[in-house]
C-alpha positions in Angstrom: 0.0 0.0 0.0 3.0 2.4 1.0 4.2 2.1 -2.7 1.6 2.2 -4.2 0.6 5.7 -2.4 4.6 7.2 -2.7 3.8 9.6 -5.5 0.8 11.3 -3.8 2.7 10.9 -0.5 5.5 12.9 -2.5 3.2 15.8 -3.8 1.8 16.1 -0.2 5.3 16.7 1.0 6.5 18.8 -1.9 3.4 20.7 -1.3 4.0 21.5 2.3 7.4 22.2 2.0 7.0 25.1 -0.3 4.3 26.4 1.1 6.2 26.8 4.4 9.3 28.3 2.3 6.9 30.8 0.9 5.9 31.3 4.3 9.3 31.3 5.7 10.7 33.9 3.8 8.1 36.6 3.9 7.0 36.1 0.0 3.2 36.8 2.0 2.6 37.7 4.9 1.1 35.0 7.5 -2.1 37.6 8.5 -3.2 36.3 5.0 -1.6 32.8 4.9 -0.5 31.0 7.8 2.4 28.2 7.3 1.3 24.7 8.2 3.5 24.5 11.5 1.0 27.6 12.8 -1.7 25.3 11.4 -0.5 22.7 12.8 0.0 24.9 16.1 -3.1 26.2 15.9 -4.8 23.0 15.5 -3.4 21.7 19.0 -4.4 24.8 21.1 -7.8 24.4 19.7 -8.4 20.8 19.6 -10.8 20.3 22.7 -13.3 23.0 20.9 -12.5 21.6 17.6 -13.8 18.1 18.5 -16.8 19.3 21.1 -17.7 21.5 17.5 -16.8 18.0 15.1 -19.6 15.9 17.5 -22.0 18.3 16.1 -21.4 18.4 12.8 -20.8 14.4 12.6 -24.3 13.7 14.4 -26.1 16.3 11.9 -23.8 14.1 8.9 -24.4 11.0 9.7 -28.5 11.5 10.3 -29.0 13.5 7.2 -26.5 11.0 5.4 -28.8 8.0 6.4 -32.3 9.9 5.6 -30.2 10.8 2.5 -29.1 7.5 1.5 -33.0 5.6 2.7 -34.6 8.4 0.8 -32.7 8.2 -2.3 -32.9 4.1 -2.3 -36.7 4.1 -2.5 -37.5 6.8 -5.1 -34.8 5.2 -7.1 -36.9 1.7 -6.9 -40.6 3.1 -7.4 -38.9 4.8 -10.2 -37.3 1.9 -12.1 -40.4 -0.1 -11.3 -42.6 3.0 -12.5 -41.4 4.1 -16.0 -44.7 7.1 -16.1 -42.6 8.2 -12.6 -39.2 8.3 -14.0 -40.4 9.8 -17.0 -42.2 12.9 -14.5 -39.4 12.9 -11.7 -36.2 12.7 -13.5 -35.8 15.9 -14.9 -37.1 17.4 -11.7 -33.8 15.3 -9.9 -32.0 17.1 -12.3 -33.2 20.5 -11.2 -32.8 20.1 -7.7 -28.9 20.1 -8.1 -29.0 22.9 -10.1 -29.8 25.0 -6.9 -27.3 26.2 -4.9 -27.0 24.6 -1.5 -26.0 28.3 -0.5 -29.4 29.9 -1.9 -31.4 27.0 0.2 -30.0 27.5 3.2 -31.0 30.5 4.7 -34.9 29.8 4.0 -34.4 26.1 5.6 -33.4 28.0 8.5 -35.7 30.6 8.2 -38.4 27.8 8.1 -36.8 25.4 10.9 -35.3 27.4 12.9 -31.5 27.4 14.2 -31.5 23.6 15.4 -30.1 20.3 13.8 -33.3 20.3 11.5 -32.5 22.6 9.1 -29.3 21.2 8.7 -30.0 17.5 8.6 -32.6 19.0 5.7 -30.1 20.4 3.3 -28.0 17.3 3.8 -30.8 15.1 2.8 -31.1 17.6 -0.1 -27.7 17.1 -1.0 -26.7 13.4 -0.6 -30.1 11.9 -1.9 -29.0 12.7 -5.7 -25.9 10.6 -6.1 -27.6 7.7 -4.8 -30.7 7.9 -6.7 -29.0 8.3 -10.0 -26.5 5.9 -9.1 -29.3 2.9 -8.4 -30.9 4.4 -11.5 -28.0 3.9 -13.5 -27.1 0.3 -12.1 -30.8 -1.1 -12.2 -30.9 -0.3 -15.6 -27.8 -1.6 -16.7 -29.1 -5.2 -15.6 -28.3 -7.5 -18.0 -31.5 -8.1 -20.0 -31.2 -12.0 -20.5 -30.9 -12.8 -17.4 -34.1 -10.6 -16.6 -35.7 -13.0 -19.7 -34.6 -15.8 -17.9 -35.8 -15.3 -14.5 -39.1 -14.6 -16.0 -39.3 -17.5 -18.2 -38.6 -19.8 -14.6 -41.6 -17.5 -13.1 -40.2 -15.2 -11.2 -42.0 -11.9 -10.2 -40.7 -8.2 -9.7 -38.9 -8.7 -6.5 -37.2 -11.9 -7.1 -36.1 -10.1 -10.6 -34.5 -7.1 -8.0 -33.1 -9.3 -5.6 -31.2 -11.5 -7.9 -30.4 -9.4 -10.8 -30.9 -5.8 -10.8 -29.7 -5.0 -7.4 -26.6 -7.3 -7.2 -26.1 -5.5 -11.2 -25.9 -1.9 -9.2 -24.1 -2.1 -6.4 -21.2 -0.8 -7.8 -22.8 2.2 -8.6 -24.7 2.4 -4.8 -21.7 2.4 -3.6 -20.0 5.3 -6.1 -22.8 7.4 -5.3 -22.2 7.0 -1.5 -18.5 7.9 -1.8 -19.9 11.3 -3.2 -22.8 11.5 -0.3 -20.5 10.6 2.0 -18.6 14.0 1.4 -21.7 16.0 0.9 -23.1 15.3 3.9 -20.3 16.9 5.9 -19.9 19.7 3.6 -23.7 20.3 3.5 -23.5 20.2 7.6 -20.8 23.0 7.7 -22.5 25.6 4.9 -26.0 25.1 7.0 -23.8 25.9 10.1 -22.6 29.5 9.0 -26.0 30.6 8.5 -27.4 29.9 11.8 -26.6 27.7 14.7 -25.1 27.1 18.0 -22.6 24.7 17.7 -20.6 22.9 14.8 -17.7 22.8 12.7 -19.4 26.0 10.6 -20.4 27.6 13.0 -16.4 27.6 14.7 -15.1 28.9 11.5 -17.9 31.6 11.3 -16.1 32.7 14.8 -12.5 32.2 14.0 -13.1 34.3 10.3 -14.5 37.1 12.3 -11.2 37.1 15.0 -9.1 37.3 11.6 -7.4 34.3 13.1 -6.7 32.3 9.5 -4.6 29.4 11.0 -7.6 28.3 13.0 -9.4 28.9 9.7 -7.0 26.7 7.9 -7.3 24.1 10.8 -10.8 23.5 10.5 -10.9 23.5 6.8 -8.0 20.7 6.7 -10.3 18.4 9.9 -13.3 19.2 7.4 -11.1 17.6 4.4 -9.6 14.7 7.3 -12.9 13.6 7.9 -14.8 13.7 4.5 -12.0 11.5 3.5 -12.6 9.2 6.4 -16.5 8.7 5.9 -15.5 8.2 1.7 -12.6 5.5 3.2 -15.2 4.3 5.6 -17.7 3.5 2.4 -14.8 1.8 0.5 -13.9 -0.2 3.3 -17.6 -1.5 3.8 -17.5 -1.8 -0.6 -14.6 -4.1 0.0 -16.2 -6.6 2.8 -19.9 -6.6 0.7 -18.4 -6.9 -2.8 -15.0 -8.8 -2.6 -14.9 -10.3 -5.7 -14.6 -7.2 -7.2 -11.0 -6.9 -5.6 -9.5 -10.2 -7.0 -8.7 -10.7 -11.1 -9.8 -13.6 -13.4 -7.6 -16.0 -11.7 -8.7 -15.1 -8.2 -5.7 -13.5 -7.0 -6.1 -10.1 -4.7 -5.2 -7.4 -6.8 
């Protein structure tokens, strides 16, 4: 795994190390970019609030990431089994990400109030598209002779999900729920700088007002930290549901 990961691993150093030379040397002026030791500072000094502010934000994630995920399973269903439904509701799907999460904000707020229901809302918003189109995509991509066959044995509508169409999309459940996966914490924080009393937003709302940028970039690299986790997270569970997709025609691990 290490050598597989040495050229990113590289970058990510090479990276860093300039941008602590620019620092360094005065080429700008830390006020307007801190260097990633006074990040890295900044990160320590803060942790307790940063992780009594990340509880928040994961338990607004990880509700509106399952509403998300439940919601976008079942309208993806009725709609395969439905064509007169996918014909009306698709375009509509399409719409709905063509609104800013931004622009929605405020009313949800405006309509829920400052609590976690506003947020868990807009990440529901956000996280039930990938997964919808996803299932879309993957139940009708089933191979259609071994749909004919199934019905030719007698099998109904469900047996002809359970065996074939759903199996036939997983890969494409799962893709979608990489995507949701970082949504859901990203949709959390934007809901949190419009209104709320705690959260991952709602500290960098704070620390942007101070003028204190390395607690800005601190937040903003824990935001990146744990989208990455949740996508990992999702790969990992990929891996343990779908393991034949990790080994070649000879059934050696790739």
């Amino acid at each position: 795994m290490l050598k597989r990961n040495i050229p990113s691993i590289v970058a990510v150093v090479l990276f860093l190390t300039v941008w602590q030379t620019v620092c360094s040397i005065g080429l700008i002026p830390s006020y307007m970019l801190p260097s990633p030791i006074e990040v890295i500072t900044a990160f320590v000094s803060d942790f307790s609030l940063l992780a009594q502010n990340s509880v928040i934000t994961l338990q607004e994630a990880f509700i509106g990431l399952f509403l998300g995920v439940s919601v976008g399973f079942f309208v993806a269903v009725l709609m395969d089994t439905f064509e007169t439904l996918y014909k009306a509701f698709y375009p509509l799907l399409i719409i709905t990400q063509t609104i800013p999460s931004v622009a929605i904000a405020p009313l949800l707020v405006l309509w829920f109030g400052y609590e976690m229901t506003p947020k868990i809302v807009l990440i529901v918003i956000s996280t039930f598209f990938p997964v919808t189109v996803g299932l879309l995509d993957g139940f009708r991509s089933a191979d259609k002779d071994s749909i004919g066959l199934l019905r030719s044995m007698g099998a109904n509508r469900f047996q002809i999900f359970r065996y074939i169409k759903f199996p036939s999309a997983l890969p494409q459940l799962f893709s979608g729920l990489r995507i949701a996966a970082a949504y859901s914490v990203v949709g959390a924080v934007i809901s949190e700088w419009l209104g709320g009393f705690g959260g991952l937003g709602v500290y960098m709302t704070r620390v942007k007002k101070a003028f204190a940028f390395d607690k800005m970039f601190a937040v903003i690299f824990l935001i990146s930290a744990i989208s990455l986790t949740l996508m990992a997270l999702v790969g990992f569970a990929e891996k343990k549901l779908m393991p034949y997709r990790n080994t070649d025609k000879k059934g050696e691990k790739l």
